[in-house]
N, C-alpha and C positions, 0 to 999 in steps of 0.2 A: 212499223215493219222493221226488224230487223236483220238487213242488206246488208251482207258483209264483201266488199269489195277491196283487191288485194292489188297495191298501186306497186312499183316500183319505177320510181324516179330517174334510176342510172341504166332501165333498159332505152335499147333504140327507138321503142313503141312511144309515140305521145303519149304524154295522158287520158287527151281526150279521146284516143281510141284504145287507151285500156279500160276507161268509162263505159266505153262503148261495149266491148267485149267481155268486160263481167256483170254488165246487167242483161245483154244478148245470152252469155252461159246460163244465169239465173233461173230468167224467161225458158230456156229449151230444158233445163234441168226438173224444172216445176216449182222451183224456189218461190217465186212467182205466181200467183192461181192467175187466171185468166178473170178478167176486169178487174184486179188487183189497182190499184193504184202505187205510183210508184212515189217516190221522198222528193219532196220541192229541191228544185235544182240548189234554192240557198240552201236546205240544211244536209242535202247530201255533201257539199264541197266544204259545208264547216265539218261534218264527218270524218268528210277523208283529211281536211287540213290542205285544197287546193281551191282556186279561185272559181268563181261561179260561174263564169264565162268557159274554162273549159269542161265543167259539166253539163251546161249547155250546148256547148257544140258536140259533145257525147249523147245526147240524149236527142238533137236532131239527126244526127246517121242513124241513130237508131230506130226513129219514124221514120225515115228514108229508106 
């Protein structure tokens, strides 16, 4: 899958909730099919070049 997720490091927003809310935009855009499977928390944060941990805590708000 090809997830493109657009970080900006020097805004006020964490990370893990710009995590949050470019995979939540994806998902409502259709980027996303439904039962999709989404990129392991490890290779999405080698992806983006941030640590695993706050991909993870992006990817539980967003089951929550």
């Amino acid at each position: 899958m090809d997830l493109i997720l657009e970080l900006d490091e020097r805004s006020e927003q964490p990370l893990h909730r710009q995590v949050y809310a470019g995979l939540r935009a994806a998902i409502l855009a259709g980027r996303v099919a439904p039962g999709q499977r989404l990129p392991s928390t490890r290779a999405l944060a080698e992806r983006l070049g941030i640590s695993r941990a706050t991909v993870t805590l992006g990817y539980e708000q967003l089951a929550s």
